[in-house]
NUVOZA-611815 format. One record per residue (C-alpha): x, y, z. Coordinates in steps of 0.05 Angstrom, whole numbers, plus 32768, in hexadecimal, padded with zeros to 4 digits. Each point is the difference from the previous one (the first is absolute). Layout:
X_Y_Z
...
END
This chain:
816C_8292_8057
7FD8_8007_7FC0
7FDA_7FB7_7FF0
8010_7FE4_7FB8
7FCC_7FEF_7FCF
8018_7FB9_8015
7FE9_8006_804A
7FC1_8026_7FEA
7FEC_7FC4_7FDA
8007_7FCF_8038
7FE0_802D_8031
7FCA_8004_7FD2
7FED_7FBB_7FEC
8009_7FF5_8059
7FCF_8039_800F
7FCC_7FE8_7FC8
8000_7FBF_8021
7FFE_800E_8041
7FD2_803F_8005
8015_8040_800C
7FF0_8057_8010
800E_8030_7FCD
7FFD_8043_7FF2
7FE0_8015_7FB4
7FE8_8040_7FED
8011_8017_804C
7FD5_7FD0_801F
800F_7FC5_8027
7FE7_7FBC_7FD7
8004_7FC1_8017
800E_7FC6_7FD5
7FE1_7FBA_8013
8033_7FBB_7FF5
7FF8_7FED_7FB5
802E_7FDE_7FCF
8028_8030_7FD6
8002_7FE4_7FB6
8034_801F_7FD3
7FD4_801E_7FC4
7FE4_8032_8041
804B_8016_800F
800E_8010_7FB7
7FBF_801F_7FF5
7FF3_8044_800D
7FB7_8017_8016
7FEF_804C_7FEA
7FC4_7FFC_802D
8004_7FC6_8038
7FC5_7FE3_801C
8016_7FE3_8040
8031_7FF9_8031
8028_7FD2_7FDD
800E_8021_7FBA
7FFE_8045_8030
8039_7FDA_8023
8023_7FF4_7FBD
7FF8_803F_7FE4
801F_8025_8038
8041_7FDD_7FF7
8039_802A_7FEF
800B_8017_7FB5
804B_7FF0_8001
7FDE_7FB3_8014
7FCA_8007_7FCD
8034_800E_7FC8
802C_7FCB_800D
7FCF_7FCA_800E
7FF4_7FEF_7FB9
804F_7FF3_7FEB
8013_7FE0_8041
7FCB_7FD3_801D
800E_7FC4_7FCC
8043_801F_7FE4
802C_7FBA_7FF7
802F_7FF1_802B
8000_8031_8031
7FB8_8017_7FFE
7FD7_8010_8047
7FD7_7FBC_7FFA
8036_7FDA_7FF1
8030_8020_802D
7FCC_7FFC_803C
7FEF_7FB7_7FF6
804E_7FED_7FF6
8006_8023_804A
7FC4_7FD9_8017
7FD3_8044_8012
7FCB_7FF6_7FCD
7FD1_7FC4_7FE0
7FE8_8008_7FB8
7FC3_7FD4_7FEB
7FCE_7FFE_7FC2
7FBF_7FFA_8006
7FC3_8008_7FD3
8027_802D_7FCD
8019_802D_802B
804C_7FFD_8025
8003_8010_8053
802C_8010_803A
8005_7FF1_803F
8036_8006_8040
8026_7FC7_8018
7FED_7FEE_8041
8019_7FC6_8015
8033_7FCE_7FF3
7FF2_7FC1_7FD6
7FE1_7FC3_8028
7FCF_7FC2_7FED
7FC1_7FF4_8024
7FDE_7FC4_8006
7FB5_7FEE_801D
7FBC_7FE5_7FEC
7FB8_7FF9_7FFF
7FD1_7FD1_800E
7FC4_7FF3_7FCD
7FC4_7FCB_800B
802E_7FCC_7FDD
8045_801A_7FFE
8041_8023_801B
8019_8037_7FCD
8043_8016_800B
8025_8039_7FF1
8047_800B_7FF4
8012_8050_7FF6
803C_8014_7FF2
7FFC_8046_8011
8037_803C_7FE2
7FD5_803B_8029
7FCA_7FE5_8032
8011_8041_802D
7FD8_8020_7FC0
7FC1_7FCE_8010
8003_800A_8037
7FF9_8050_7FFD
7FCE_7FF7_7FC6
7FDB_7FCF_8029
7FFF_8034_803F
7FFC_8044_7FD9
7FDF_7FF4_7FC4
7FCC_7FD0_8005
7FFD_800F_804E
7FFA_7FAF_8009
7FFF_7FF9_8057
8031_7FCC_8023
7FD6_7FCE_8034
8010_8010_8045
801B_7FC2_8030
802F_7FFD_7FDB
800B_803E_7FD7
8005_7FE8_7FBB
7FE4_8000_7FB8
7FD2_7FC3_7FFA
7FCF_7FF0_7FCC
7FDA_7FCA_802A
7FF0_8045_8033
7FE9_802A_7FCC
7FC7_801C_7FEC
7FE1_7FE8_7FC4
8001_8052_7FE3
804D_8004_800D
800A_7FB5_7FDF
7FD8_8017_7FC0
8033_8038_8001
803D_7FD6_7FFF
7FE5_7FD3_7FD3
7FF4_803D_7FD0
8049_8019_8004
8027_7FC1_8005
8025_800F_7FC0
8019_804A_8017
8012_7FCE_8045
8025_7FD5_7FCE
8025_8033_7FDD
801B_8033_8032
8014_7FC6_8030
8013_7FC0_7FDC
802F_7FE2_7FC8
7FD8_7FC2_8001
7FCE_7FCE_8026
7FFD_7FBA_7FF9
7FBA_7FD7_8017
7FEF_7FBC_800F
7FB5_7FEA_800A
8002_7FC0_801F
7FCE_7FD6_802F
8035_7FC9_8013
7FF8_801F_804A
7FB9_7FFE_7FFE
7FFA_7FAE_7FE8
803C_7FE6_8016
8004_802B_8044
8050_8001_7FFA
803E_8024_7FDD
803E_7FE0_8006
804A_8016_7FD9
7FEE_7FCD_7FC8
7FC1_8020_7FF4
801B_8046_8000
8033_7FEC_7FDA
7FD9_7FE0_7FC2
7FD1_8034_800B
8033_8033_7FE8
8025_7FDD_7FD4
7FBB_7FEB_7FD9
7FF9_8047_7FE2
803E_800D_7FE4
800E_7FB4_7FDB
7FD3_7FDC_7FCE
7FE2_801B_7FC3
8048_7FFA_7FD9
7FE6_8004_7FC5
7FBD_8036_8007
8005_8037_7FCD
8003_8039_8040
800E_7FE0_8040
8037_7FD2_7FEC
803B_7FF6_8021
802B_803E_7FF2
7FC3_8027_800F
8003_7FDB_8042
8049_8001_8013
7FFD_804F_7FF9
7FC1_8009_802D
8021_7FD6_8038
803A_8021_7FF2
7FE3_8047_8005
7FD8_7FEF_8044
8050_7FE0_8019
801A_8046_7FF3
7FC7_8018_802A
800D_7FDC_803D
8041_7FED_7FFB
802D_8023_803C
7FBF_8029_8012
7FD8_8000_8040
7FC2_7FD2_7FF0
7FC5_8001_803E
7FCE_7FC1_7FFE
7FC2_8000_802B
7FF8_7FBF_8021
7FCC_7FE1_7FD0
802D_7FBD_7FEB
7FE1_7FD3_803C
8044_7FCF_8011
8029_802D_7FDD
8026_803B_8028
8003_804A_7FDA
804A_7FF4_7FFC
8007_7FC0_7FE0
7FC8_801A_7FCE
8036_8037_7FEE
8038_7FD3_7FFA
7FD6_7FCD_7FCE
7FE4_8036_7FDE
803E_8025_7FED
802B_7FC0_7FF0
7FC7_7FE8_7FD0
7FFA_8042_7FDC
8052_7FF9_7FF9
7FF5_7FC5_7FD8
8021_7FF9_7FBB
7FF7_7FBF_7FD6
7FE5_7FE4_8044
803F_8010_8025
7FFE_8034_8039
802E_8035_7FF7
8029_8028_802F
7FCC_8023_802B
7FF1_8029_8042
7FC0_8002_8023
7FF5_8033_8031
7FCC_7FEF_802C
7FDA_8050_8025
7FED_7FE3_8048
7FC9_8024_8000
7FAE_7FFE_800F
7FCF_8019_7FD3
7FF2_8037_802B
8044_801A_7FFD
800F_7FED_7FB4
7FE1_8031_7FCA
8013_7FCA_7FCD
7FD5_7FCB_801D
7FC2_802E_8009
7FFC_801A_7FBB
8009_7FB2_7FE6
7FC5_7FF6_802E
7FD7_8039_7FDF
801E_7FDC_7FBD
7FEA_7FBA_8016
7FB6_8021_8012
7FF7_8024_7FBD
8017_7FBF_7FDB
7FCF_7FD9_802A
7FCB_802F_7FF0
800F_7FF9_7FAF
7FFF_7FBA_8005
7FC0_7FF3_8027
7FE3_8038_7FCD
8015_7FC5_7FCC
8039_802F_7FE0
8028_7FC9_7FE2
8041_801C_7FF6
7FED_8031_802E
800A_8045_7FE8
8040_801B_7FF6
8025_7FBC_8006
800F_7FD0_7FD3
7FFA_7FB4_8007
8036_7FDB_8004
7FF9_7FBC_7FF0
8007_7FC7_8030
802A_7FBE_7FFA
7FD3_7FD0_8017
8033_7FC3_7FFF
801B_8021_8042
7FBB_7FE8_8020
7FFE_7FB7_800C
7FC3_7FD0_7FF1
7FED_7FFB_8043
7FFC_8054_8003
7FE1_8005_7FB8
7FC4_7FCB_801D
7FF8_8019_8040
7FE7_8042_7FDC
8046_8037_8006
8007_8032_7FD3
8037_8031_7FFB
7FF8_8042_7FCC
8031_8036_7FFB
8002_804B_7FE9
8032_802C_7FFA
800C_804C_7FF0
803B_8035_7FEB
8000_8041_8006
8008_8017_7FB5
8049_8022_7FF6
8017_7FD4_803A
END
């Protein structure tokens, strides 16, 4: 059966990504992973230099010509169409618009890091991390630790950390709808986390500030709201970083707080991945997350770079905590077009 310009396209934008042999001009080419972005599919190179525009260039005509009316036609064009059926992710970045294949089903991963002074953890709630994971392995060519086998930025070398750290946006974008950060050294002081802790931990960056000109409280009843829809009635692993606290009643907290409207928890359901970190993808790229922010911060990047800060409600931190030295910042980050 005879493919459709439709089935060309996603075959296309899964090839690009994923590598692929080809035959142009009679020889056989082969085409290394890479990102395809969508002013590359509606160009049209007269004399390609590589194997990627050779790629694109030896695309059928029938494709070529419809390409330009039906790749953003409304409605019913092939991007909308193939992120409606969940096949393809569409994200901006630096001017230009890309694509990649959906790889995996939505999940939220949680871990940290340790700095000299503090614990920075990372929430990611994750639309693709099957696509991380493959840039991480085919694109960047990042190795897993042995014992167990596993992506872990503590085992890396410091060459393949400076390469993360230099493609943590593309990370962001092809893998997450958003990430949520908390850089606290109340383990570090105090030497404990209980539920209350946790609790006003959470609840401290999305109340206060009523009345600042950005962050004020609508702005913060949508952000919560956005990161509920993320991990509401989706598989969430946690790492086992909370001392007292198990990974499960970390989920169950975490998603009831984020349900939260007008400080009353809404109708919610946690679903806790029994998992290790060696068999959750989600937890090991919020470990390579958690590394990269730790390496930002100790590199004084303050917010640091891409996230934004969000700002912290200090009255959820007693006296006793604010004298003894705790400090709790927060950062946050969207993928842009959601």
């Amino acid at each position: 059966m005879k493919k459709t310009n439709y089935r060309i396209f996603l075959e296309t934008v899964e090839r690009v990504f994923s590598g692929c042999k080809f035959q142009h001009e009679n020889i056989l080419r082969e085409l290394s992973p890479t990102i395809l972005s969508t002013s590359d599919l509606l160009g049209y190179f007269e004399e390609p230099k590589n194997p990627y525009e050779m790629y694109l260039k030896q695309l059928p005509e029938s494709f070529k010509r419809s390409v330009r009316s039906e790749l953003y036609r409304a409605d019913t064009g092939w991007i909308t169409r193939s992120k409606d059926e969940k096949r393809i992710l569409q994200y901006p970045f630096e001017g230009q618009s890309y694509l990649v294949p959906i790889m995996s089903d939505p999940a939220v991963g949680i871990d940290s890091s340790d700095t000299s002074e503090s614990k920075i953890i990372v929430f990611a709630f994750y639309d693709n991390y099957g696509a991380a994971t493959s840039y991480l392995e085919n694109h960047l060519h990042i190795p897993k630790s042995k014992n167990p086998v596993e992506f872990k930025w503590n085992k890396l070398d410091p060459k393949f950390r400076h390469m993360i750290h230099q493609n943590i946006e593309v990370i962001l974008n092809l893998s997450c709808k958003a990430v949520f950060i908390v850089n606290t050294n109340f383990i570090n002081i105090l030497r404990k986390m209980n539920t209350n802790i946790f609790i006003n931990m959470i609840d401290g960056c999305f109340t206060g500030y009523n009345k600042d000109t950005v962050q004020n409280i609508n702005f913060r009843r949508e952000l919560r709201h956005k990161f509920f829809e993320c991990i509401n009635n989706t598989p969430t692993h946690c790492d086992p970083d909370f001392l007292s606290i198990r990974p499960e009643r970390i989920v169950r907290l975490l998603v009831r707080l984020l349900s939260k409207y007008n400080d009353e928890p809404q109708p919610n359901v946690p679903l806790y991945a029994l998992l290790t970190s060696e068999e959750s993808e989600p937890i090991q790229i919020s470990d390579l997350l958690a590394g990269v922010i730790n390496m930002k911060i100790s590199n004084e990047e303050n917010p640091p770079h891409p996230f934004s800060q969000l700002f912290f409600n200090t009255k959820k931190l007693s006296k006793k905590y604010r004298e003894a030295g705790v400090f709790i910042k927060a950062y946050f980050w969207l993928r842009e077009g959601g």
